[in-house]
Structures are given as C-alpha cells and as structure tokens.
TIVOVO-197342 format. One line per field, with one value per atom (N, C-alpha, C, O): residue number from 0; atom name; x, y, z. Coordinates in nm, 2 decimals, decimal comma. Layout:
REM TIVOVO-197342
seq: (NUM / ...)
atom: (CA / ...)
X: (X / ...)
Y: (Y / ...)
Z: (Z / ...)
REM end
This chain:
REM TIVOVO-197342
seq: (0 / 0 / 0 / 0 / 1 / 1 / 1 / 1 / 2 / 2 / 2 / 2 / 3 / 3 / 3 / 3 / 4 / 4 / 4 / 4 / 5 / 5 / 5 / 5 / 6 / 6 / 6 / 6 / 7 / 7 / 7 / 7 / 8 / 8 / 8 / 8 / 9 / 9 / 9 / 9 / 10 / 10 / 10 / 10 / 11 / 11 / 11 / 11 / 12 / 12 / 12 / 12 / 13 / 13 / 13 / 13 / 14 / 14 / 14 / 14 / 15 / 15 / 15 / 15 / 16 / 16 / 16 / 16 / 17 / 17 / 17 / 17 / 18 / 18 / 18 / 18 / 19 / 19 / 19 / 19 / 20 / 20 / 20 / 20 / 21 / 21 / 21 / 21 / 22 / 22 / 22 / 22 / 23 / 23 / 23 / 23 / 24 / 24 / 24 / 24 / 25 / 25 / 25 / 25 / 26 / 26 / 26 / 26 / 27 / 27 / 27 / 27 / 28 / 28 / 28 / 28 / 29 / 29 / 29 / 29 / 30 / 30 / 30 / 30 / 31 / 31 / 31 / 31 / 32 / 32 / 32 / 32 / 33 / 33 / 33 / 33 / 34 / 34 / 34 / 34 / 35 / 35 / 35 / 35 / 36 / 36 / 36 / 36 / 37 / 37 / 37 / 37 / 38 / 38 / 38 / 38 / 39 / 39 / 39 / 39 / 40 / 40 / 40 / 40 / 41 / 41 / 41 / 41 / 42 / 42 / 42 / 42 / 43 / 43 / 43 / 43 / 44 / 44 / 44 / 44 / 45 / 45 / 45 / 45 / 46 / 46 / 46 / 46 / 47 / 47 / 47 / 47 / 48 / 48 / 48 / 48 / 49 / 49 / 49 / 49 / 50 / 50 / 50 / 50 / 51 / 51 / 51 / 51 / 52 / 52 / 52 / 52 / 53 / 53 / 53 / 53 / 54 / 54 / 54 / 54 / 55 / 55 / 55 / 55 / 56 / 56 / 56 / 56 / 57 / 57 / 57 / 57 / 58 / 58 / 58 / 58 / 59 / 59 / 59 / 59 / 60 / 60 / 60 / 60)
atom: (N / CA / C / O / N / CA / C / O / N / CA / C / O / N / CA / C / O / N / CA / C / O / N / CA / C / O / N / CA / C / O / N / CA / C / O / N / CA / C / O / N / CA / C / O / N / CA / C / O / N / CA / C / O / N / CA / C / O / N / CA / C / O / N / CA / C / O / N / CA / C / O / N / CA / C / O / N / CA / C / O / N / CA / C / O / N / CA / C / O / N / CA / C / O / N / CA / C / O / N / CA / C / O / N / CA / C / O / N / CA / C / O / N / CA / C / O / N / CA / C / O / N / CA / C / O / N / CA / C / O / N / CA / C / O / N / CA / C / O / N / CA / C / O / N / CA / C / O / N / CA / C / O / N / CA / C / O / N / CA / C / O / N / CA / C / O / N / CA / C / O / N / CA / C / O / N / CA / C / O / N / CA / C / O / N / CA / C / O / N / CA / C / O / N / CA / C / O / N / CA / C / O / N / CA / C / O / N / CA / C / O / N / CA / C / O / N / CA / C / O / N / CA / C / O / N / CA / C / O / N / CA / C / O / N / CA / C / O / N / CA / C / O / N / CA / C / O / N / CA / C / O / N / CA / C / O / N / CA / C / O / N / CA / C / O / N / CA / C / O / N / CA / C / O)
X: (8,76 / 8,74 / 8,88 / 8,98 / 8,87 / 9,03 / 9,04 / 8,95 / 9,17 / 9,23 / 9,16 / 9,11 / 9,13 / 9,08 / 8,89 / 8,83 / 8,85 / 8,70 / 8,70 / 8,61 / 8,79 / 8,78 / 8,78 / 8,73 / 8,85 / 8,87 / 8,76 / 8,72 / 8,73 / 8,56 / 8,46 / 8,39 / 8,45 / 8,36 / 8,36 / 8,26 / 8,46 / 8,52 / 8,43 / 8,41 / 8,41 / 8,36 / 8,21 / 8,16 / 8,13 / 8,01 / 7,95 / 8,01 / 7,82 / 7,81 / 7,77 / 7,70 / 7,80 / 7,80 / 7,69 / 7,69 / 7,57 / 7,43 / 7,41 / 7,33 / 7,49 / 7,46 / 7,52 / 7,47 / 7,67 / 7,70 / 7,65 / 7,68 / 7,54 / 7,49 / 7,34 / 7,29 / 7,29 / 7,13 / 7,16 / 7,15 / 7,23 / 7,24 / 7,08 / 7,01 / 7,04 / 6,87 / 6,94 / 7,05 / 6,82 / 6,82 / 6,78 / 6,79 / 6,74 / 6,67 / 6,54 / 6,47 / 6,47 / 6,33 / 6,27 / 6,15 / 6,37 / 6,38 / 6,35 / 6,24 / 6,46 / 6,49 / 6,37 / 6,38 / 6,28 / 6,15 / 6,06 / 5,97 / 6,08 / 5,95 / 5,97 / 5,86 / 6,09 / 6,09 / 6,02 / 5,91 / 6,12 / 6,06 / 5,88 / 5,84 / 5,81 / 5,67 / 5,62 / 5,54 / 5,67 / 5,64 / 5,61 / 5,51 / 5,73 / 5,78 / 5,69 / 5,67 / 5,64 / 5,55 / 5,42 / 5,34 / 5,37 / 5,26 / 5,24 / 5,16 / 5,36 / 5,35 / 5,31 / 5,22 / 5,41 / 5,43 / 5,29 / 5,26 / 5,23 / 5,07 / 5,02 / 4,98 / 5,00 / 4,89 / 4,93 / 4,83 / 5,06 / 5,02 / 4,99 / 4,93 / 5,05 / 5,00 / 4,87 / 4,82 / 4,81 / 4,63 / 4,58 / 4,51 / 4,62 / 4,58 / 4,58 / 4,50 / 4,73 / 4,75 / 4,67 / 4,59 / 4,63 / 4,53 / 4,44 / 4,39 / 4,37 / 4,26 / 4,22 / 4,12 / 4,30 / 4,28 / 4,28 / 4,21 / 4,38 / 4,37 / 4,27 / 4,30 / 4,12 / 4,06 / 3,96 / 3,89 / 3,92 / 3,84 / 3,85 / 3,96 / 3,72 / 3,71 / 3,66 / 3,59 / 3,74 / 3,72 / 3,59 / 3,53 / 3,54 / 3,38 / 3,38 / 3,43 / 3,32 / 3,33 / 3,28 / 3,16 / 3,37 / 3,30 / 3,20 / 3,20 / 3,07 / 2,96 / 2,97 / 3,04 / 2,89 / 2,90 / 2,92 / 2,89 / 2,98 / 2,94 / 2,92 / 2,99 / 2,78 / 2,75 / 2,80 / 2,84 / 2,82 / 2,87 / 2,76 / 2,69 / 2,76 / 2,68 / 2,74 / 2,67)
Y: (11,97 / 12,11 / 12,18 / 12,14 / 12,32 / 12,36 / 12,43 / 12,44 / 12,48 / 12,54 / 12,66 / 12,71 / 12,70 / 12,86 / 12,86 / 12,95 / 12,77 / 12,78 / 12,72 / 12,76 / 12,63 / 12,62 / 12,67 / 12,64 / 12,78 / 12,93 / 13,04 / 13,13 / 12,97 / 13,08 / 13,04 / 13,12 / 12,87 / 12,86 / 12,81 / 12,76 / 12,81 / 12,79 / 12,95 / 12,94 / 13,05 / 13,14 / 13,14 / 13,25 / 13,04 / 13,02 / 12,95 / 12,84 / 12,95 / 12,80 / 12,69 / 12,69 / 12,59 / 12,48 / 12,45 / 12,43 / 12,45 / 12,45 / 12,52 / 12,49 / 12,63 / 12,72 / 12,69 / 12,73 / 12,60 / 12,52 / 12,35 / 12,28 / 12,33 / 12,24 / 12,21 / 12,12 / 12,37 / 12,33 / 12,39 / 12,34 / 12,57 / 12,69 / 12,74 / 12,75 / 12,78 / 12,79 / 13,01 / 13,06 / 13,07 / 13,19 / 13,24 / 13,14 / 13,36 / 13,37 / 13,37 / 13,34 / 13,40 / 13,36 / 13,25 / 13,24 / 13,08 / 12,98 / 12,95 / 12,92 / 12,96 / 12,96 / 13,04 / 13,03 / 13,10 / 13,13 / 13,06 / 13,02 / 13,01 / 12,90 / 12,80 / 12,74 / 12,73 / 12,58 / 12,62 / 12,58 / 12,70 / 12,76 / 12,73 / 12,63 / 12,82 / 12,82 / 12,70 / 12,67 / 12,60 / 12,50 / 12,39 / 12,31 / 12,42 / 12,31 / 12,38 / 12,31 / 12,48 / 12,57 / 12,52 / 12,53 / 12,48 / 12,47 / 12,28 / 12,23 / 12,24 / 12,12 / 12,05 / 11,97 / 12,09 / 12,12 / 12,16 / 12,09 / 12,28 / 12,32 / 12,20 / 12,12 / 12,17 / 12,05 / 11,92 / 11,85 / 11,87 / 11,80 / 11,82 / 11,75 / 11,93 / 11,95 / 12,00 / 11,98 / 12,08 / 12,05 / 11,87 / 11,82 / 11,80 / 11,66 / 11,62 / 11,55 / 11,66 / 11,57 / 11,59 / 11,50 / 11,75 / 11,81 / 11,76 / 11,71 / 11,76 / 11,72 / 11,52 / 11,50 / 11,45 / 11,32 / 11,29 / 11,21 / 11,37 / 11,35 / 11,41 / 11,46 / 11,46 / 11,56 / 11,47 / 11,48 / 11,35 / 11,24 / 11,15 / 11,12 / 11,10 / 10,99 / 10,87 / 10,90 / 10,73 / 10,64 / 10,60 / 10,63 / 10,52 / 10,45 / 10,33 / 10,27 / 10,27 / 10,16 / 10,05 / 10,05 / 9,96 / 9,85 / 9,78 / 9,74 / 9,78 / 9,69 / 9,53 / 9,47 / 9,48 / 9,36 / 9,28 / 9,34 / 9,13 / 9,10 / 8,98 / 8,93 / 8,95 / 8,82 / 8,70 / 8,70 / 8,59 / 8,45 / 8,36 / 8,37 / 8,26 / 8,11 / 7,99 / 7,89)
Z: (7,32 / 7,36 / 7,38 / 7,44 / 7,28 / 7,29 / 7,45 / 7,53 / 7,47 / 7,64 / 7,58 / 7,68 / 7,51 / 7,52 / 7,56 / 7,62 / 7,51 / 7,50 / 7,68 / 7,75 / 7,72 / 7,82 / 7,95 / 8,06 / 7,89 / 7,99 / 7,99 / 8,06 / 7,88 / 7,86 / 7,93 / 7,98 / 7,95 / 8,03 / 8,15 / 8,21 / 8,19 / 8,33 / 8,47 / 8,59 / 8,37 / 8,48 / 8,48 / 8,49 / 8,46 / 8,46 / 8,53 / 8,54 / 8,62 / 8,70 / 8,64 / 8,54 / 8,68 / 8,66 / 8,55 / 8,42 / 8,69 / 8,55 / 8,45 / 8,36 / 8,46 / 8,34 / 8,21 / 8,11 / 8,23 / 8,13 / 8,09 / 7,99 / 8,22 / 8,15 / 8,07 / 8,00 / 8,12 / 8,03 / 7,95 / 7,84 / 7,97 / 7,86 / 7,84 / 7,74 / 8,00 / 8,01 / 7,96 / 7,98 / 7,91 / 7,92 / 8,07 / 8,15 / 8,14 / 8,23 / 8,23 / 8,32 / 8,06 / 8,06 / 8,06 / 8,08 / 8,03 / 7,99 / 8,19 / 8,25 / 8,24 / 8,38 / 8,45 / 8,57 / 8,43 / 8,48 / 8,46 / 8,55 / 8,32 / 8,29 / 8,32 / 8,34 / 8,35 / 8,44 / 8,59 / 8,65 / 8,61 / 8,78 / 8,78 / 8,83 / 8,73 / 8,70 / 8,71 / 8,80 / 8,59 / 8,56 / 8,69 / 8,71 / 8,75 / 8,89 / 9,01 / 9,11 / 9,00 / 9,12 / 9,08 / 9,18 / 8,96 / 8,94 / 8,99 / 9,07 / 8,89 / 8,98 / 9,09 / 9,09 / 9,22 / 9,29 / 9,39 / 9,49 / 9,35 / 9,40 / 9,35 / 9,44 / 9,25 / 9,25 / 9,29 / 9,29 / 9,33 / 9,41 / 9,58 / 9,66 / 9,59 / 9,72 / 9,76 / 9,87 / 9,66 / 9,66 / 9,66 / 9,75 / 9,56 / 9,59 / 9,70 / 9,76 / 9,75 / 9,92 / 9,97 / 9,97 / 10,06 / 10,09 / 10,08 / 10,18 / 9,96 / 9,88 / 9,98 / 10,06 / 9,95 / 9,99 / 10,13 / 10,20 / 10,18 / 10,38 / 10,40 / 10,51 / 10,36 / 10,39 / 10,40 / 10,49 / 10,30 / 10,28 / 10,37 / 10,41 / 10,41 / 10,50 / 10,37 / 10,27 / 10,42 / 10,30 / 10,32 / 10,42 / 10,21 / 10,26 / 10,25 / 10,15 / 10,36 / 10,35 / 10,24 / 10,19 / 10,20 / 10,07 / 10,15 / 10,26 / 10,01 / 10,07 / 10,07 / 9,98 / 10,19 / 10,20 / 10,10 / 10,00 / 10,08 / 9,94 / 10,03 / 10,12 / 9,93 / 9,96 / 9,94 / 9,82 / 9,98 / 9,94 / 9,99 / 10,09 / 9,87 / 9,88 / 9,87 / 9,88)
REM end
C-alpha cells in the first residue's frame, strides 16, 4: 500500500475500512441482526413459558 492511499484512508473508521459496507448495506445487516435477534428471543420466551411433560413409565421385565 502506497503513503498516499494510506493517507486516504486513514480518515475513515476502522470498520469502514474493513467491510466497505454502503449505508444501505449497513441497514440491511442491522435488520438482519434485529430480526435475528427477535426470534430468538421469541423462542426463549416461547420455551420458559412451557411446563415439561413428564416421560411415560416404561416398563421392564
């Protein structure tokens, strides 16, 4: 990497030189990770909300 390109991207953050996301790119991960995110926290939800059932006897001879 020449000293000049390096001065170019020296005023950028960090991440921004490491994905090179646009802002609409950088919306749609966001989304992505929110939707995620909701669904597992509907599952959590979802499972502490259940009482387990108990396994039927099993017989032995």
């Amino acid at each position: 990497m020449s000293a000049q390109s390096e001065q170019k991207d020296s005023g950028h953050a960090p991440w921004k030189l490491w994905f090179h996301l646009t802002e609409e790119e950088r919306w749609l991960v966001v989304a992505i990770l929110a939707l995620a995110l909701l669904g597992l926290t509907a599952r959590y939800i979802h499972l502490r909300s259940q009482e387990p059932d108990p396994a039927p006897a099993v017989e032995t001879r």
